[in-house]
N, C-alpha and C positions, 0 to 999 in steps of 0.2 A: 375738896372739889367734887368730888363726886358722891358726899353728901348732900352739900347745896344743890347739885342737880341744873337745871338750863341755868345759863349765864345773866340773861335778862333781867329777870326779878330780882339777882342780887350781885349787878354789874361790880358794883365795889370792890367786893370780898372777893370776887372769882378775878378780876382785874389783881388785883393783889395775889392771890394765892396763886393763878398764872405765872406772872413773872419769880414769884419767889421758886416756883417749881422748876423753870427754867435756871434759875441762877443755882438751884442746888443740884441740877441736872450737869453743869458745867463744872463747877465746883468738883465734885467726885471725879469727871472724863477727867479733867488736867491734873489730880490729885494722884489720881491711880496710873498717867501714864509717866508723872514725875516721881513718882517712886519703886514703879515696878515691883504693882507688890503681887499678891498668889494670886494663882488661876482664878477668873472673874467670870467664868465664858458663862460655865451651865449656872451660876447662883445668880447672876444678870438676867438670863433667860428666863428662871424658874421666879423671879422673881416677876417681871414681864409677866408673866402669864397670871398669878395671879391679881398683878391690878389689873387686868384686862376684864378677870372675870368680878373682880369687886365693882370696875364701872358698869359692864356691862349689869348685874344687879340692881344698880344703886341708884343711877343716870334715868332720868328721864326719856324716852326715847325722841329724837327730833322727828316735828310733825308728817314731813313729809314718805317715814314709814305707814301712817297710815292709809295713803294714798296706793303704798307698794300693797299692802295687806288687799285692800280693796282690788287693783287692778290682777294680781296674782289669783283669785278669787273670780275673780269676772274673764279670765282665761279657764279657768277650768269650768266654766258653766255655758263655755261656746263662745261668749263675744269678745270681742276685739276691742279692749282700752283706745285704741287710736281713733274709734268709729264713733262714740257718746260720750261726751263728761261725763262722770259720776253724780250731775245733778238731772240728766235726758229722763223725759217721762219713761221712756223704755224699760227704764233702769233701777224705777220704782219699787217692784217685786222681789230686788235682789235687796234691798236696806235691810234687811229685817235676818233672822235669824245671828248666823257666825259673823254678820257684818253689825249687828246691830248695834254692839260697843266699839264700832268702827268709823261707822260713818258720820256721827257727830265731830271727831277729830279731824275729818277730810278737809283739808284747804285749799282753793279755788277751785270747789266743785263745781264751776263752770267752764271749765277748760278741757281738753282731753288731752289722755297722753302724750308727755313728749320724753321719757325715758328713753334711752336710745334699747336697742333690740335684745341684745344680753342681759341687760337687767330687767325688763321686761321677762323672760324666760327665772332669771335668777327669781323671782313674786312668784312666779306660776311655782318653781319648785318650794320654795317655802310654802307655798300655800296647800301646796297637794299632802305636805309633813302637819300644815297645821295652819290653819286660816287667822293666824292672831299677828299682832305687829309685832309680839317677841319672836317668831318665826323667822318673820323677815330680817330684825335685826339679827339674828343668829345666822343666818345666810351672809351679811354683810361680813360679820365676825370671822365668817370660816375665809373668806378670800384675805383677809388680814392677816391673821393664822399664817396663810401659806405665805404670803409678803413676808412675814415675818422668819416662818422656815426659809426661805431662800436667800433673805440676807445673813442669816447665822450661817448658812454654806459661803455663802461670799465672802464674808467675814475671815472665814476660818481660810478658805483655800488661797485668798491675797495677805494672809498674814496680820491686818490686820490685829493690833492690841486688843485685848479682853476685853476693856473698858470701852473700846468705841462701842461694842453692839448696845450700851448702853443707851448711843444719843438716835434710835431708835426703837429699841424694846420698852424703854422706861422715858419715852418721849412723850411731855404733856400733851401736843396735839395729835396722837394717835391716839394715847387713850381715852381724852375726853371725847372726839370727834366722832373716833369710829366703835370702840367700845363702848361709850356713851353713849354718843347719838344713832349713831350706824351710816353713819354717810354713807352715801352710794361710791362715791370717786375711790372705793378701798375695794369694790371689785374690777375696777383700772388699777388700782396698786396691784393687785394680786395677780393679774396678769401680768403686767409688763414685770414684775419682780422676777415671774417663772421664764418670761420671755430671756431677761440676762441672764439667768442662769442657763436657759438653751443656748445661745452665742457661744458660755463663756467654757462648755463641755467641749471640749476638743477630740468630738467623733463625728465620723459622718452622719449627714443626715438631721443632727441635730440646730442646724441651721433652719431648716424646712418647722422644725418644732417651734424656732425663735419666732419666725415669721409670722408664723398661725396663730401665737398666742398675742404678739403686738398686732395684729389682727385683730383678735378678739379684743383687745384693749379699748382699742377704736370703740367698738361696739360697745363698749360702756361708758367711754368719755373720748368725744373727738380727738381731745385734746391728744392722745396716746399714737396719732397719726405723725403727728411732726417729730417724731425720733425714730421713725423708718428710715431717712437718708442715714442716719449715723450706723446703720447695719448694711447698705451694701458696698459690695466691694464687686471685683471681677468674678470671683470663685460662688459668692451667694447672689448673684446678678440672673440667677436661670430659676433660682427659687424663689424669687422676689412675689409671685404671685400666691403663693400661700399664702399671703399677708389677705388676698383678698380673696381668699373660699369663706371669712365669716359671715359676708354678704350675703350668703342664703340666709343668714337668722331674721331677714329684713321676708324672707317668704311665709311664714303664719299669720302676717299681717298686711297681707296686698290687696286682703277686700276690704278693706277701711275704703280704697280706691283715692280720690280726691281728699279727701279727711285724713290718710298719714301724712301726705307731702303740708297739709295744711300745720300737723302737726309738729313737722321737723319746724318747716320756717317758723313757727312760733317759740321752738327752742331755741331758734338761732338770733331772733328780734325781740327775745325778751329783755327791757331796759335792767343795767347793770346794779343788781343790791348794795353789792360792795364793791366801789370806787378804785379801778385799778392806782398804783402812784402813781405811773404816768399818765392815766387820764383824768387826774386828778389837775395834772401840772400844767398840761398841755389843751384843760377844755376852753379856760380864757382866751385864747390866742387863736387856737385853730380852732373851736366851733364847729359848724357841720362838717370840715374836711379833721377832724381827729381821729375817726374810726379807722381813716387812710393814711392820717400820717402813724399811727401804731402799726397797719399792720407793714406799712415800709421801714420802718424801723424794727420790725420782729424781720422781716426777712433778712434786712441786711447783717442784723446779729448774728443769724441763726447760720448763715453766710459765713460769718467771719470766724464763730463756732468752727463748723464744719470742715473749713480748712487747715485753721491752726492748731485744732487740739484734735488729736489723731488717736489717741487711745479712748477707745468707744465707754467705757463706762464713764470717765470722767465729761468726756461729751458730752454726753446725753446728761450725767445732774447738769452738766452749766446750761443746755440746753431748757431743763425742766425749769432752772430757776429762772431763765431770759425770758422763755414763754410767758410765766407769771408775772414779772416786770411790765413787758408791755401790753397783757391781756386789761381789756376796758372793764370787768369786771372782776375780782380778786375775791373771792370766798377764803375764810381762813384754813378751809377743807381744802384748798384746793394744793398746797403745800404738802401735802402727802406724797406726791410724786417725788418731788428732790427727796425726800425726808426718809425713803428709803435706801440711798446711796449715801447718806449721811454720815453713818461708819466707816464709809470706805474712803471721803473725801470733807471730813470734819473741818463746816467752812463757817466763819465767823458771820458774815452777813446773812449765811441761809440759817445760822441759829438767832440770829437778831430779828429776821423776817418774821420768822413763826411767833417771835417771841412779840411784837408791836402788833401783829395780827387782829389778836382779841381787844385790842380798840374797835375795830368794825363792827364786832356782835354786842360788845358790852356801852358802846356811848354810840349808837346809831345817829341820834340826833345830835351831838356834836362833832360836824364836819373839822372843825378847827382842829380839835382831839387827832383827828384820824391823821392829818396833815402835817401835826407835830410831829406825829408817831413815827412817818415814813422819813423825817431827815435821816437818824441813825442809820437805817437803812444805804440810803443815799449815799453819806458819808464814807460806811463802808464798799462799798463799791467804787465809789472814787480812791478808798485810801490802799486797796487791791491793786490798782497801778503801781504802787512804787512797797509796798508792803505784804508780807505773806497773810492768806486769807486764813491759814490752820488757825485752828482752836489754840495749839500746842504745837508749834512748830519745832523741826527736827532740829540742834544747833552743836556747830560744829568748832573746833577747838583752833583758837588762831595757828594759822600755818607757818611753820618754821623754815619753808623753802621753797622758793619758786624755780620753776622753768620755764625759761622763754623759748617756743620753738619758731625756727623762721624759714618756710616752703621755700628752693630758691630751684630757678631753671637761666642760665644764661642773667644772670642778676648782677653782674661786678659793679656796677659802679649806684645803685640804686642800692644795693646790701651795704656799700661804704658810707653812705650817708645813714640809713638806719643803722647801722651797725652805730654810728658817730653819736646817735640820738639814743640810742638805747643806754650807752656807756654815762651820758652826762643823767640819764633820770637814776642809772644807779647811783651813782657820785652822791645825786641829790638824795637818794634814799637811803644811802649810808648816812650821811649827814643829820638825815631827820634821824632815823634809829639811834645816834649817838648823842644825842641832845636832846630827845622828847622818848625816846623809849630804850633808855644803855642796857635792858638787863634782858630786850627782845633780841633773838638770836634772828637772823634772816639770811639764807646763802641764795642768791640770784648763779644760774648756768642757763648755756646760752648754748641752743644745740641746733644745727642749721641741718636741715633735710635737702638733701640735693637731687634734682632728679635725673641728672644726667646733663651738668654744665658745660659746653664747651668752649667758655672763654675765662678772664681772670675771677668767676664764682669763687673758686675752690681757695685759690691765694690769697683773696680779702677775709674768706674766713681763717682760713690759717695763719694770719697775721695776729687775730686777735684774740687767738688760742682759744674757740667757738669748740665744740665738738659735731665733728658733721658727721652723717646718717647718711649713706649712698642707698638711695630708695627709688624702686620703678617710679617712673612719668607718671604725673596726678597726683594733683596738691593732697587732694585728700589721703591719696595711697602715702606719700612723700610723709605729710604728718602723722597719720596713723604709725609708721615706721617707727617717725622718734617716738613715739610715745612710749610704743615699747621698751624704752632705755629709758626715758626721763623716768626723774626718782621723786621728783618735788610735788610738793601736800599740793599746791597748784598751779595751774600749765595754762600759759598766755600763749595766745596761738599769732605771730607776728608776720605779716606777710612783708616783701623786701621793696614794696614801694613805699609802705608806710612810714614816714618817719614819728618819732615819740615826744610827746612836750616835755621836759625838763623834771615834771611833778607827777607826772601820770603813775609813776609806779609809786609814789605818795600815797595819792586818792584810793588806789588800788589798795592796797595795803590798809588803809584806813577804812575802806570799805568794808574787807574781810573780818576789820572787828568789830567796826560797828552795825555788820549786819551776820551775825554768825548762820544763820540760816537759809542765807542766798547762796547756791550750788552751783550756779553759773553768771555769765552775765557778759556785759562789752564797757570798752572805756569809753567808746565813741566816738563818730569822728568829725574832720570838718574839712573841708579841701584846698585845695594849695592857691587857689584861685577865689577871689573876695566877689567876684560878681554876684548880682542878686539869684537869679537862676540854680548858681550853685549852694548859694544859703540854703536855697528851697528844698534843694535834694537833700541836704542835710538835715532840714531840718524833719523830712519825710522818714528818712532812714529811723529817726530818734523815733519817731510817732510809734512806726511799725513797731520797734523793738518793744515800748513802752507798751503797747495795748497788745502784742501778741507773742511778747519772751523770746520772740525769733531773731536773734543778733545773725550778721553777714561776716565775713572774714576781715572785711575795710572797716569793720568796729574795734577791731582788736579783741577775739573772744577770748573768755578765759575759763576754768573750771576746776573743780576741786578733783583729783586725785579720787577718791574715793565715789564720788560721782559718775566721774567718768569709768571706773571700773564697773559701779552698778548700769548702767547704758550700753553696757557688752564691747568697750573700747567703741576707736574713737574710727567712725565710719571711714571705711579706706576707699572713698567713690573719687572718678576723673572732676565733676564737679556737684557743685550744693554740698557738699562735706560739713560746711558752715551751719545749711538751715535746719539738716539732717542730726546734726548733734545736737541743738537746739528742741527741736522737738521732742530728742529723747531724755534731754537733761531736764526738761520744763515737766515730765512726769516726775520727775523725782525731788523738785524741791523749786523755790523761787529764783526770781532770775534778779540781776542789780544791773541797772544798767544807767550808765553816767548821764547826764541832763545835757542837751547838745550844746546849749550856749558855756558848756566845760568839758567840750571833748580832753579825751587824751591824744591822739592820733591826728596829723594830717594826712590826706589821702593824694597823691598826685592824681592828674586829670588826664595822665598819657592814655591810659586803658579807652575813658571815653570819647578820647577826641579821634582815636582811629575811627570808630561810626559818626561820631558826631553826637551832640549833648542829647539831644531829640531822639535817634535813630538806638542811640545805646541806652536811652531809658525807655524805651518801649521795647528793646531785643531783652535787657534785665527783668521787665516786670513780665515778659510775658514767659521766662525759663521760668522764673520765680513762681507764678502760679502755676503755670503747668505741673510742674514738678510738684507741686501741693495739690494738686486733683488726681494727678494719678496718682504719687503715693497713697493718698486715702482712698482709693480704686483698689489698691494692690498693684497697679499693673508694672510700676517701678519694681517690684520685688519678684515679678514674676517674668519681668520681660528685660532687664536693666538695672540690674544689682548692683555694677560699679555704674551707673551713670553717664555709661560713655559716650552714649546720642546726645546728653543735656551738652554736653562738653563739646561735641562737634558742632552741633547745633549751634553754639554760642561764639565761639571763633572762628567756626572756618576752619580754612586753609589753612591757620596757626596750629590747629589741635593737631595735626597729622607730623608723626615722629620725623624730626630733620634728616634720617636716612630718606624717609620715604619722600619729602620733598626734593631733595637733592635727587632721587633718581629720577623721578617724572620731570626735572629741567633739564638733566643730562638725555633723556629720551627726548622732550621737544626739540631739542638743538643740535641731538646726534654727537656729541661731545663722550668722551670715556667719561664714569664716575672716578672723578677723585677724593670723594669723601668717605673715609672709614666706617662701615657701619657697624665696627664692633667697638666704638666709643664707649659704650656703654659698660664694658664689662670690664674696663682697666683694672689694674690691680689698686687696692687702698691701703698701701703699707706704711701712710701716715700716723703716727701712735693717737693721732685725735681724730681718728676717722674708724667708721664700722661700716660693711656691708649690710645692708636690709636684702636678706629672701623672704619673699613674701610666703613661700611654701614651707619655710623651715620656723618652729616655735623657738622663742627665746629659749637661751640655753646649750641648743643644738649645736653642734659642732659647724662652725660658719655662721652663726646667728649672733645676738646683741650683745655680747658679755660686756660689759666695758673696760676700758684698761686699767693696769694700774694707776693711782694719783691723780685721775680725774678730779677735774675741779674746776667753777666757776673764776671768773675776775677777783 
């Protein structure tokens, strides 16, 4: 490849030698993380750097460095690129000398500058080193270089395998693009690289750093503005304006006067070279409103980004590759942005993208080519819904033991029908295991968290020799409890209005092997009630779950053991304990979540008929987002750790402790309390019962031990 030199003159062979470099690029990533073999880090690197510097030799430079050479050159002689094309009579005087072997290569020397301000400055310094075009590409080089240094820190400090730094150090379209060619969008790589590595230092101050340099990012490709929402929070909310001190670099160039603002809009109304996919798809139909249905489609993604993926690097790649989705024109360069978080978030469609790419450059004139090229593409992102997107996904070994745990407050006779339902899907799931898998071992325990029952809760579980968990008020705090005592590979989280379809723990079970790589997920549900209205909400819940991994507690969630230990246990908040696990299990691996028209779960309708169908899906959607703008705020973790306002906020007059209501109706009415308010600390000298303190660690004297002969049905 980097013999042949530009793509053009010998589309074929570069069309070919592409994709093979890519498939031998992946080939080695899944070979080296399947066999874990020796340290890869520095002979990956070292080896990176030299084809960087073979293409940079070898490659052709893309034309539009001659244009930097010139304009870099025409800074240092006094005038202003933004003020004359390079074809203005003015400008006559300057062809000749150090531009001479220059200006013949200039293409539309009749336009002026529309560089944005940083690379503009980035010419000037190359040219003050040396007035030639390899200057310039040497300039593009060095901000790559530093992209490059700062993902091998990232690499290293998230752990990251050896072999991912691979699917950027020795990534086709880095080295032909920007060692090759010297694209300009690699001094935006090279900022925004150093800008994550600011965020990702955990000192002060270095926030103010982060800001400055996606700042300066701007300044070299707008594009590097729309990943500023995914850095503030409450705590970087005061620094937010470093983002914009690079806006002086726009002062060396204010006496263009009229002729720069001439020149931005012309960078912004330049018709698109390369045909983004969706403006591809979308020009037939909508026509002059497509420029406005992408960019309301880029918002509402970037939207749905924002809220549901809450761990800022992987953000921002989903973000970089959304942008380029529905950006109207798509440069194969322009995939350098994701292609640096590559290593970190090794994704099949953003390696299919780069890789379909060079259809644009290499069959110009065949649109049909390009049109093909983007199904794959396509495909994989539709098959991201229900499939993990890793290159090499992590996969886990069928689990030998479940636990069902089930939150109960005041639950007697709503715990006796799920309790009823959960017993018959065992029955059924004995049955399959002994007929379709005898040599699979499977022990189902069934551990009920009580938060302080005081009616027949406690007797209906001890009927059916459950193991209960005495655990403070708050489902979340309630479950978090058992967890601490559950033992099983993975923990179904069952709340006691639910009841269980017959097969549910089948699918589940069948799930777990035939998806070993899915770390969380829901069985899903459907409600007790056939009217259309409530299909609707069902079938809403599925939507959410499926396009944003965020399962509800009325899904029936479940998770692996091992997962949930890497997520720091299992959130002990009053409420969203649900959305709040979800978000932190969806970093760590895929979610599986059942297809609604096969729920496992029906959900009673008592909850929403106390508001009413209407009033209680608008009081749910609006905890629901809130809670999802301030978490990604901080202001949950700063102001609202357990959740306790979501929780009051959500019920009412329900959330406040039955002592506390029982005295404010003895005070209206003047009546003595006759309600015990030390309910709560009875003794549990049941041999299937533990105390939870929340203050004391497993282990501790008064803490989880379990008893002897514990044991499921």
């Amino acid at each position: 490849m980097a013999h042949l030199g530009r793509i053009g003159p010998n589309a074929p062979a570069m069309a070919a030698l592409w994709g093979a470099a890519f498939a031998l690029l992946i080939v080695f990533y899944t070979g080296a993380i399947r066999q874990d073999g020796p340290r890869l880090f520095w002979p990956i690197l070292a080896l990176g750097l030299m084809l960087r510097a073979l293409f940079f030799l070898q490659t052709d430079a893309a034309p539009h460095l001659s244009r930097a050479a010139w304009e870099g050159w025409l800074q240092l002689q006094g005038f202003n690129p933004y003020a004359q094309p390079p074809a203005h009579a003015a400008l006559e005087a300057m062809r000749g000398g150090p531009m001479a072997a220059v200006w013949p290569l200039i293409t539309h020397n009749d336009a002026a500058a529309t560089s944005p301000p940083l690379t503009q400055l980035v010419f000037r310094l190359a040219a003050a080193c040396s007035p030639t075009i390899m200057a310039a590409k040497a300039a593009v080089l060095a901000f790559e270089l530093l992209a490059l240094a700062c993902v091998a820190w990232l690499a290293k400090v998230r752990e990251a395998p050896d072999a991912a730094l691979a699917l950027y150090a020795l990534n086709p379209l880095v080295l032909y693009f920007v060692a090759g060619e010297g694209r300009l969008d690699a001094i935006m790589v090279g900022c925004v690289a150093a800008g994550l590595v600011s965020f990702h230092v955990d000192r002060p101050g270095r926030d103010r750093l982060g800001f400055l340099l996606l700042g300066l990012a701007g300044m070299a490709q707008p594009l590097a503005w729309s990943l500023l929402p995914f850095f503030i929070t409450r705590s970087t909310l005061p620094r937010l304006w470093w983002a914009a001190l690079p806006l002086v670099l726009w002062a060396p160039f204010l006496d263009a006067g009229p002729a720069l603002l001439a020149s931005v809009l012309q960078a912004g109304h330049q018709p698109p070279m390369f045909d983004g996919i969706l403006y591809r798809l979308l020009q037939p139909a909508a026509a002059t409103l497509t420029p406005l249905v992408l960019a309301a489609g880029l918002l509402l993604c970037l939207a749905g980004i924002w809220l549901s993926v809450q761990e800022r690097l992987r953000a921002v790649f989903l973000a970089s590759l959304t942008v380029l989705v529905w950006l109207p024109s798509l440069p194969p360069w322009s995939l350098l942005l994701p292609a640096v978080l590559l290593p970190l978030f090794p994704s099949r469609t953003a390696v299919a993208f780069m890789t379909v790419q060079v259809c644009a450059v290499a069959f110009p004139e065949h649109a049909w080519l390009r049109d093909v090229s983007a199904l794959p593409v396509l495909a994989l992102l539709l098959r991201a819904l229900w499939r993990s997107d890793a290159l090499q996904p992590t996969r886990h070994a069928p689990p030998a033991s479940l636990n069902v745990i089930i939150p109960t407050l005041n639950e007697a006779d709503r715990l006796r029908q799920c309790l009823e339902s959960l017993r018959t899907a065992m029955r059924t799931l004995q049955d399959w295991l002994t007929s379709q898998r005898p040599d699979r071992p499977m022990t189902v325990e069934i551990l009920v968290a009580d938060g302080g029952s005081y009616d027949d809760t406690l007797d209906v579980a001890r009927e059916t020799r459950c193991l209960v968990i005495h655990a403070p008020r708050g489902r979340g705090r309630q479950i978090a409890a058992a967890t601490h005592v559950a033992t099983g590979d993975v923990l179904l989280f069952l709340h006691a209005e639910l009841t269980m379809h017959p097969d549910a723990l089948v699918h589940l079970v069948q799930a777990l092997d035939a998806r070993p790589d899915a770390v969380h997920g829901a069985l899903g549900l459907r409600f007790a009630r056939q009217e259309d209205e409530w299909w609707v909400i069902a079938l809403c819940h599925a939507l959410r779950a499926r396009c944003t991994e965020i399962c509800v507690g009325d899904q029936a969630q479940w998770i692996r053991r091992a997962t949930l230990d890497q997520a720091g246990g299992f959130p002990a908040l009053w409420l969203m304990e649900d959305v709040e696990l979800s978000l932190r299990a969806k970093e760590l691996g895929p979610a599986h979540i059942r297809p609604w028209n096969r729920a496992g779960v029906t959900v009673s309708t008592r909850a929403w008929s106390r508001k009413g169908l209407g009033p209680g899906a608008r009081a749910a959607l609006q905890v629901f987002f809130r809670y999802l703008v301030e978490r990604r705020l901080g202001l949950v973790q700063a102001r609202d750790p357990e959740a306790r306002h979501y929780f009051e906020q959500f019920y009412g007059r329900a959330a406040r402790d039955p002592w506390e209501v029982a005295e404010d109706a003895a005070r209206e009415t003047g009546r003595e309390l006759d309600f015990d308010p030390d309910w709560s600390v009875r003794d549990s000298s049941h041999p299937w019962e533990l105390r939870w303190d929340m203050d004391r660690e497993p282990g501790e004297d008064g803490g989880t031990d379990a008893p002897a002969g514990r044991a499921g049905w």
